[in-house]
C-alpha positions in Angstrom: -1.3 -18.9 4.8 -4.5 -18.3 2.8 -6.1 -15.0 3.2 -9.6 -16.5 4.8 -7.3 -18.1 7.7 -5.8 -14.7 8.4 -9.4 -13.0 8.7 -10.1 -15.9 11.4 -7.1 -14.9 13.4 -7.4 -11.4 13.1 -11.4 -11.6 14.0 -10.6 -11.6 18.4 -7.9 -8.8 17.6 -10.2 -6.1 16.8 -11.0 -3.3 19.5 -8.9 -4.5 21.5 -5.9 -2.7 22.9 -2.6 -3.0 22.3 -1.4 -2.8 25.5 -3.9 -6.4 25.5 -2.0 -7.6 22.7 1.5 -7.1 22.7 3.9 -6.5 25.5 6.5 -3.6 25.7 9.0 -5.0 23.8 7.2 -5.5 20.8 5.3 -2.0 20.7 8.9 -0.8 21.2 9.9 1.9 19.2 6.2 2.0 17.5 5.8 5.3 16.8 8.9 6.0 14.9 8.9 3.1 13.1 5.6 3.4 11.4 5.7 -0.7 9.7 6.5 -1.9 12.8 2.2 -2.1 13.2 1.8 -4.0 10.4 5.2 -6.5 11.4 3.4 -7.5 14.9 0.3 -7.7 13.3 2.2 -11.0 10.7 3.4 -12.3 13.7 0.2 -12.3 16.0 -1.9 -14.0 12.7 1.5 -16.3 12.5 3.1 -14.5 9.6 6.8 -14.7 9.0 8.2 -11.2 8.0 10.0 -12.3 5.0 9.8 -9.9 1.4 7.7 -12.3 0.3 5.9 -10.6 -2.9 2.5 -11.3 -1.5 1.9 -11.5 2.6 -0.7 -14.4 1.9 -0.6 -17.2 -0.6 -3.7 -15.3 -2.2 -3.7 -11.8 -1.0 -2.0 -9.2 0.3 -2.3 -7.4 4.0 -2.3 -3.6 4.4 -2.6 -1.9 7.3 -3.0 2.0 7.8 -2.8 4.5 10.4 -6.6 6.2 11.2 -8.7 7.4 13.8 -11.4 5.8 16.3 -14.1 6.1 13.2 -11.9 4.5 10.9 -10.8 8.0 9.1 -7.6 7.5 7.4 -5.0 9.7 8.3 -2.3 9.0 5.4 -1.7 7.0 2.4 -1.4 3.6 2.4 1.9 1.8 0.7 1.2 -0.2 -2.0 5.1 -1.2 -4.3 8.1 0.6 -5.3 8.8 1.3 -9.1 12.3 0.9 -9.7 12.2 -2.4 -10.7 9.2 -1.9 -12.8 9.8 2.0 -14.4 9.4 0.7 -17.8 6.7 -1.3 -17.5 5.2 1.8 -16.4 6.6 4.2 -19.3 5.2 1.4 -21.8 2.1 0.8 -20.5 2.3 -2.6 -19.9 -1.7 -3.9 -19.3 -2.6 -3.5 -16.4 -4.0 -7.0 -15.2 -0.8 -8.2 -16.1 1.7 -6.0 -13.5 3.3 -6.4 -10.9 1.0 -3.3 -9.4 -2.3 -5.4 -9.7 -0.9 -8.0 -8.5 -0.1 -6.6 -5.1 -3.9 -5.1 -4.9 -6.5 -7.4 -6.7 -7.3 -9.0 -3.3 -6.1 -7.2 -0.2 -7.2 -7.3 3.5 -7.0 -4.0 4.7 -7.3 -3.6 8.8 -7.4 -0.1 9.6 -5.8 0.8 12.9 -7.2 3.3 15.3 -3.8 5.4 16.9 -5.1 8.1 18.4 -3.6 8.3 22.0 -0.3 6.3 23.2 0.5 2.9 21.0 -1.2 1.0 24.5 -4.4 2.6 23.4 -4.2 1.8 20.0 -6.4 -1.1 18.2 -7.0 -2.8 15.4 -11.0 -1.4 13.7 -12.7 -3.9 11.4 -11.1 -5.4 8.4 -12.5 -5.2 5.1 -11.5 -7.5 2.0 -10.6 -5.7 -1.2 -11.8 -8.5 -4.0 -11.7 -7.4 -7.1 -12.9 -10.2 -9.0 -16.0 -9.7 -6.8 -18.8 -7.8 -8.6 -19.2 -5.0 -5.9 -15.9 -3.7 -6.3 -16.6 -3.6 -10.0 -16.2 0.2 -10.3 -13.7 0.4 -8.1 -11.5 -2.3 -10.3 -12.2 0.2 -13.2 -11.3 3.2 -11.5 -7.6 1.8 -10.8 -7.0 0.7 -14.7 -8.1 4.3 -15.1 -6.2 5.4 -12.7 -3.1 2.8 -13.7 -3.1 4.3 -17.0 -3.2 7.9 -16.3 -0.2 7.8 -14.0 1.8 5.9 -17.0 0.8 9.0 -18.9 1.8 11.3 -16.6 5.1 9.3 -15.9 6.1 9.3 -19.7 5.1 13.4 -19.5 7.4 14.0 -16.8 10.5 12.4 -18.3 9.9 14.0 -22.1 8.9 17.8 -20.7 10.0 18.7 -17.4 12.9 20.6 -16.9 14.7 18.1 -15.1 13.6 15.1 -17.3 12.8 13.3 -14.1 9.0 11.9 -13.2 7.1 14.0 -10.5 3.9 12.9 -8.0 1.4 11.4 -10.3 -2.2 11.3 -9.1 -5.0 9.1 -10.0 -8.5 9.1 -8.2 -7.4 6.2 -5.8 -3.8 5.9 -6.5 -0.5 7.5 -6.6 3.3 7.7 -7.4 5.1 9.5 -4.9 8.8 9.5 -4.2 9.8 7.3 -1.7 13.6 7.0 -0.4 15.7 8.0 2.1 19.8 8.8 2.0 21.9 7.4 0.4 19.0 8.1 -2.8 18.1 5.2 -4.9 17.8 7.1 -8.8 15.4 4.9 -11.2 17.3 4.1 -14.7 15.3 3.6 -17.5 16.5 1.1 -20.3 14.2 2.7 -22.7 15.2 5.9 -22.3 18.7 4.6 -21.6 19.1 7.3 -18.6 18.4 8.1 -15.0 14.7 8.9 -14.7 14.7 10.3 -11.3 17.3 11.1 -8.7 15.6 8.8 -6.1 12.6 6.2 -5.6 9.3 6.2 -6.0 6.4 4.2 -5.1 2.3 3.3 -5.5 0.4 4.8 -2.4 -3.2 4.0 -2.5 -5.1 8.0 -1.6 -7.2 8.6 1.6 -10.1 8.4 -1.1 -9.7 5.0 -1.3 -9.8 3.5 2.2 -13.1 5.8 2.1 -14.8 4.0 -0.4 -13.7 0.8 0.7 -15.0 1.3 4.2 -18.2 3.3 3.3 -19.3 0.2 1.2 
């Protein structure tokens, strides 16, 4: 499915309640399992939830958890590192990763939670292009921001006590860890050791679904 398709679909969906939407059995378990709001969402635009690397044949969809004005309240997952560390640690360019690949042209659909998962909706989608010359800035940013988090990487592992990498911030993206038990440790061929005693991952910042929407 091509990315303009989904926007079609999703188009009746938004403000409208997902008590309207779904049915019990599919808003099961909801609030625990916080990507279960972006799995129903692939299936009502006729998504398969398969780890494809990209949701659309063009694009990417992100959802995120906000309130009725559209106010993010987390991060937004963007890709895991482990398979990609030292990429990372060498700087590979940046319109050439795996990383930009997952966020050069996203549809992000915010989704309004505040009160039981009945009363929660989908708020209006906006369509992250970065070829597009209003998001020109914002494509620089990330290489900034892409390339100050390989920095801070490749800082972590040479000078911190534990040799391992740490949160690494950019304006509008992060690495965080990102793992639960049994730990998944990152190995690094070019340091020829274990660079962290569990996974991390790019989160796009609450600054970012702010600029986005304010646009």
């Amino acid at each position: 499915m091509l990315l303009k398709e989904a926007k079609d679909k999703l188009e009746p969906l938004i403000y409208k309640r997902f008590g309207d939407i779904f049915d019990e059995e599919q808003l099961e378990g909801i609030i625990k399992n916080k990507g279960k709001s972006g799995q129903i969402l692939e299936l009502a635009l006729g998504l398969r939830n398969k780890p494809n690397t990209l949701d659309f044949e063009d694009g990417e969809l992100k959802t995120n958890k906000c309130d009725k004005a559209g106010n993010p309240k987390e991060t937004m997952f963007i890709t895991q590192i482990n398979s990609i560390i030292d990429d990372l640690i060498q700087e590979k360019n940046f319109y050439k990763t795996h990383v930009y690949q997952k966020i050069n042209n996203l549809l992000y659909v915010p989704i309004s939670k505040d009160g039981s998962p009945e009363h929660w909706m989908f708020l209006p989608f906006v369509h992250v292009n970065l070829d597009r010359p209003k998001y020109k800035e914002l494509k620089e940013q990330l290489e900034s921001d892409y390339y100050s988090i390989c920095k801070q990487l490749k800082n972590y592992i040479e000078t911190s006590e534990d040799g391992f990498i740490h949160t690494s911030n950019g304006n509008y993206i992060q690495i965080r860890s990102k793992d639960s038990k049994p730990y998944h440790p990152i190995y690094s061929d070019v340091y020829g050791r274990y660079v962290s005693n569990k996974n991390h991952a790019f989160y796009f910042r609450k600054q970012f679904m702010r600029y986005i929407t304010s646009l």
